[in-house]
N, C-alpha and C positions, 0 to 999 in steps of 0.2 A: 468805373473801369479805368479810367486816366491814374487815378492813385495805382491800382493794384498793379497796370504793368510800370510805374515808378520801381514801386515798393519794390518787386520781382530783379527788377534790371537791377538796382542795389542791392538787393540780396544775392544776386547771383555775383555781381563785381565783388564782395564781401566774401564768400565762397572763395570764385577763383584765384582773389589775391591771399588768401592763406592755404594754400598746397602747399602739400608736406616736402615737394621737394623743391618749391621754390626758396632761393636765397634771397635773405634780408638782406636791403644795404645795410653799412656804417652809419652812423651819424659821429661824425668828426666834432670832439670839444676841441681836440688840439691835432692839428693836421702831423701825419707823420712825417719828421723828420730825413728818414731814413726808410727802407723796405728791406725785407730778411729777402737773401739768396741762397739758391740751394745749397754753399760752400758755409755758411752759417752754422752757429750751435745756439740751438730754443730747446729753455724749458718751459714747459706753463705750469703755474698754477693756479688753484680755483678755491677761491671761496665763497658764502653763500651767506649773505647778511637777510634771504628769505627766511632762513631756518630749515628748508624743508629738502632740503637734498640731502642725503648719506652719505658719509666717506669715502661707500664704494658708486657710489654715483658721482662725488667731484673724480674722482681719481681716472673712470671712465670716463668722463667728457674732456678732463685736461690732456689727457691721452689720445684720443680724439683729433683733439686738437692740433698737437702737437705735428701728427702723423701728416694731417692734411695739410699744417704749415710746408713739411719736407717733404711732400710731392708736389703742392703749389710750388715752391718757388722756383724763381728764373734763376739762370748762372749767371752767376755774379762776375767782377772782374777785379773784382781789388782782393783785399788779405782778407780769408774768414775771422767776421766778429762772435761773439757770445750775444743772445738777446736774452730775456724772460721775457716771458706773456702772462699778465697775471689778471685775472678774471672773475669779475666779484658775481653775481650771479644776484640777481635784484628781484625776480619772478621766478618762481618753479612749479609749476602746476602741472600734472601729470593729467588733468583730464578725467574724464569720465567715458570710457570706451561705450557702453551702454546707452549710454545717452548719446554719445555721439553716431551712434547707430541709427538711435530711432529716429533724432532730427539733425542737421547741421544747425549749427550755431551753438546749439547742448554743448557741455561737458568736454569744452576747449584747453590745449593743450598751450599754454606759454611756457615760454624761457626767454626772459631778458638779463643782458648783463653789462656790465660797464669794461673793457678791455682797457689797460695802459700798459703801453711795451718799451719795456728800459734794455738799454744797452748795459752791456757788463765790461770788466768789472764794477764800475763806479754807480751801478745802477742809476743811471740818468736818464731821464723819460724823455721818448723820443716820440710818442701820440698817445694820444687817448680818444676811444668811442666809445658808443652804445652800439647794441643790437638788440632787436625786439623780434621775436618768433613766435607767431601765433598758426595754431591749426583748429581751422571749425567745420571742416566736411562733414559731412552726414553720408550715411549708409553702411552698406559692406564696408568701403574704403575707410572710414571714420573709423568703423569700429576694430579696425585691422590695427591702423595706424597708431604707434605708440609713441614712448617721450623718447626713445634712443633714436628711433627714424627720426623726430626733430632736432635731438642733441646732433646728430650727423647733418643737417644742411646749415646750422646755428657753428657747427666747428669751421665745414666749408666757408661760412661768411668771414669769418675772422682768418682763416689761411686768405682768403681774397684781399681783406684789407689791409694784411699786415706784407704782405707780397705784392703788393700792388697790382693784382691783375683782374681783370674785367670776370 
């Protein structure tokens, strides 16, 4: 009886830390330099050394991305810079809706990627992180939930880190 309400309490902490609309932190290789404000100019781009994302799936998330950087960010106070966000994409698993149906933990949905954000023109890197996005709910909600709802709190985490805001 002592194991199973373990097992349970971890599986449920396991559960409730992969909701689809919670945000991942950063993990910081190289602390940013600088933070984009809303008087800024950001492109992203997205590549995918998973292999398993589409053109028109990078092109949707850099997109994504982009949009939530320029509602995050704050006003700035100096001269609008130029950034890029360039976004390698390390995991892409779309999941198994089906299986995420019948059980949580089945046919989980990742997206991880490595972010480094260069200043223009001289493209000089100003940070670098990871982000990891995992969803493993079960049920109705599992099997509702797909990789664009996780592409959208995975773009949110990176307008957070690259804007600096909580």
């Amino acid at each position: 009886m002592k194991y199973a309400t373990r097992f349970l309490t971890l599986a449920l902490a396991i559960v409730l830390a992969s909701c689809a609309g919670s945000t991942p932190d950063a993990k910081f290789s190289q602390k940013l330099s600088t933070t984009l404000a809303r008087a800024d100019g950001v492109s992203t781009t997205v590549t995918d050394s998973s292999s398993k994302m589409l053109s028109i799936e990078r092109g949707r998330l850099g997109e994504k991305i982009t949009n939530k950087i320029r509602s995050t960010a704050l006003p700035g106070t100096g001269a609008a810079r130029n950034f890029e966000v360039a976004v390698n994409i390390t995991r892409y698993d779309k999941g198994n809706a089906f299986a995420r149906a019948m059980l949580a933990g089945l046919g989980q949905i990742h997206l991880d990627g490595v972010i480094s954000v260069y200043q223009l023109p001289g493209r000089s890197k100003v940070g670098e992180f990871t982000i990891k996005k995992t969803f493993a709910w079960g049920g109705v909600y599992g099997g509702i939930t797909n990789i664009e709802t996780i592409e959208d709190t995975f773009a949110e985490a990176v307008a957070k880190a690259v804007c600096g805001t909580k």
